[in-house]
N, C-alpha and C positions, 0 to 999 in steps of 0.2 A: 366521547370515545377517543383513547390516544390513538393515532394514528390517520384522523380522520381523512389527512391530503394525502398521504401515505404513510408504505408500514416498508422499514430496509428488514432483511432479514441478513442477521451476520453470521457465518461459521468462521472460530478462529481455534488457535490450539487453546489449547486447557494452560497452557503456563503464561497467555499472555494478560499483561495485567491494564496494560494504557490505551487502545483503540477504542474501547468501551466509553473510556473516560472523555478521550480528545472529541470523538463524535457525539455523546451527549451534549458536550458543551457548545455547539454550534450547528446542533442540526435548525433546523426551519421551523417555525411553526408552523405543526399540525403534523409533522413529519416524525415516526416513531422508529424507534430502533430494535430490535429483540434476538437474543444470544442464543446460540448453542454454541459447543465445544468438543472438540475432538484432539484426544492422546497426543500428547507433543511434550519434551522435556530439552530438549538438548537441541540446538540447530545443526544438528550434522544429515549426510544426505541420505542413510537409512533411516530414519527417523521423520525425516520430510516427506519420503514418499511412500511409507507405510500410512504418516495421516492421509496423505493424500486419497490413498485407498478406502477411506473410512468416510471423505467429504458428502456423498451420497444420502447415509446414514442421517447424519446433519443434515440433511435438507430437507429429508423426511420429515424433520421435528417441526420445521419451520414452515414447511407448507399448510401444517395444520394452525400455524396463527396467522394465516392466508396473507401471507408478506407480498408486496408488490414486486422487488428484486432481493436477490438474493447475491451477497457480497461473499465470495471467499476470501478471507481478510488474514492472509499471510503471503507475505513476498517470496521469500526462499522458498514454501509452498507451492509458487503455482511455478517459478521459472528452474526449480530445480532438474525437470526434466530435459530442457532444450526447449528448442523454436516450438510452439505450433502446443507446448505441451500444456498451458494454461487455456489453450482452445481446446483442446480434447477432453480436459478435464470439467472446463466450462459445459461443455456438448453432454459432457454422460450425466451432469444434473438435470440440465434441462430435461433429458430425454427422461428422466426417470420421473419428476416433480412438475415438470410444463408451469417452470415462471422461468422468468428469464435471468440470466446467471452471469456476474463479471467476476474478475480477480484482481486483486492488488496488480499481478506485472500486468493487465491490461490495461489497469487504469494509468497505471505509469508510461506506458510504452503511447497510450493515447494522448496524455498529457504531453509529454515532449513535442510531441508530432504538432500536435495544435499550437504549442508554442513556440513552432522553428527551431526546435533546437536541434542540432546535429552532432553538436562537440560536448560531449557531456562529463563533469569532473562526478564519481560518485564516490560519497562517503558511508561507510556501514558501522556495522558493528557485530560484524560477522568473524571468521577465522580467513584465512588465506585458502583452503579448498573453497569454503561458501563463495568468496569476493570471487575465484576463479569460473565460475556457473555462472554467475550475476555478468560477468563480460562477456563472456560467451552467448549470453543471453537478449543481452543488449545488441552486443555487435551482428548475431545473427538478425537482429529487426533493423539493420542497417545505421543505427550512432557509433558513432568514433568517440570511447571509452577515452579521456586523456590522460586519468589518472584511478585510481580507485584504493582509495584509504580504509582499511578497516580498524577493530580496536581489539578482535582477535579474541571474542567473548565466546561461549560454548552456550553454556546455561542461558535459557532464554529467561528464565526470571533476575539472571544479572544484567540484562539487557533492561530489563525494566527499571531497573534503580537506577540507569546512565540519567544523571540530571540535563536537561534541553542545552543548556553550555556547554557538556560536553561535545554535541554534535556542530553547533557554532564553532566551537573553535577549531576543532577538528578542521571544518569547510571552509573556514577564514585562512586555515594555515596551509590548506590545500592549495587554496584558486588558484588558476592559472587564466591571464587574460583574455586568451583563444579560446575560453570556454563558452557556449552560449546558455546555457544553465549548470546549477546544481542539482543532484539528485542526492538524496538520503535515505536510504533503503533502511526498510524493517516496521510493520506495524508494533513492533513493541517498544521503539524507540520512541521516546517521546519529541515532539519537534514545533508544535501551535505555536507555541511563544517566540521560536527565532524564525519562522518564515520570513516575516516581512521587515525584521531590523535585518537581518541578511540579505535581502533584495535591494534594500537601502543602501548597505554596505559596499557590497559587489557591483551592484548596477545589473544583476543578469535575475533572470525568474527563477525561483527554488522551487524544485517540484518533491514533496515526502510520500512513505507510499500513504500514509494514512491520510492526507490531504488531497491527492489525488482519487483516494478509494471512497473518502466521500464524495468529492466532483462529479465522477461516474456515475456511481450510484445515482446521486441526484439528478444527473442531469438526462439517463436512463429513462428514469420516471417522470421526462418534462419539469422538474422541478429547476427554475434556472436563477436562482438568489443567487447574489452578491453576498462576498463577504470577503469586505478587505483586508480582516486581520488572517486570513490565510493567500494572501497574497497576489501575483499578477494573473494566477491560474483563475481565480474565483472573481477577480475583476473584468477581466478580459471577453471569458469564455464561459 
């Protein structure tokens, strides 16, 4: 039976093409993954939190392949709201489905916290309204945003074709040494392959959301594997 140590249950938009992929390739033995998807085309903030309205739906489906947690697996998705609004949306699945529900910005907002970071450099690949939400977002859970780069992308399936270099160099050409980590927002960005030659590079922990949103998850469900090719988060904690 797949799933036998657990089952993740993921909701992501229907445009995104890499979360699927990054998480397959590193989940746990015995540790299964299974998809729905909800309307999403474009990262703008009508459009984020119309799906958001729809995440419910999604988790209807997913209760019926009796998932252990259920991941809402988009960034701009859960913090497009403000503070507090990836817990509420968190709360009305649960209330609906009774398993237990994270999001990408908690998993990030957890991640940091566990790894002392306070000064955070973030890189996206968002537009400049998105990047403006994401600091807001940030700084309302109390990090000191230092800088935040985006690459000003709309279409989230152009977001999937940014090759893992492009977010590298982006982050390389950001840092700034006051920082105590990097962030790299966006489940659709691709990012596995540079976490830890950029941890190498910098000297600071990289947290992405997709490598944070499996952390979570797993570690949600007591699942608490090492895996050091995603870096100091999966080593550490």
């Amino acid at each position: 039976m797949y799933g036998w140590r657990e089952r993740i249950g993921l909701i992501i938009p229907s445009s995104n093409t890499t979360i699927e992929m990054e998480l397959h390739a590193f989940l746990p033995e015995g540790v299964s993954l299974h998809t729905t998807r909800i309307p999403l085309k474009s990262i703008t903030e009508e459009e984020l939190l119309k799906m958001s309205s729809l995440a419910v739906d999604g988790a209807r489906l997913l209760k019926d392949a009796d998932v252990d947690v259920i991941l809402y697996g988009c960034t701009s998705g859960s913090f497009i709201g403000g503070r507090d609004f990836e817990k509420e949306l968190e709360a009305r699945i649960e209330d609906e489905v009774h398993v237990p529900v994270v999001s990408t910005s908690t998993a990030v907002v957890e991640a940091l916290r566990v790894l002392d970071a306070q000064r955070v450099l973030v890189v996206t690949p968002y537009t400049e309204d998105i990047n403006e939400r994401e600091r807001e977002f940030l700084e309302a859970n109390e990090f000191e945003v230092l800088d935040i780069r985006g690459l000003g992308i709309e279409e989230n399936t152009d977001i999937g074709k940014v090759e893992p270099y492009g977010a590298y160099r982006l982050a390389k050409a950001a840092f700034m040494e006051e920082a105590d980590a990097v962030f790299i927002s966006c489940t659709n960005l691709r990012t596995f392959e540079i976490i830890a030659p950029l941890e190498e590079d910098l000297g600071v922990p990289v947290v992405t959301s997709n490598q944070a949103s499996l952390w979570l998850a797993l570690r949600e469900m007591d699942v608490m594997e090492k895996i050091p090719e995603l870096g100091m988060l999966f080593t550490e904690f």
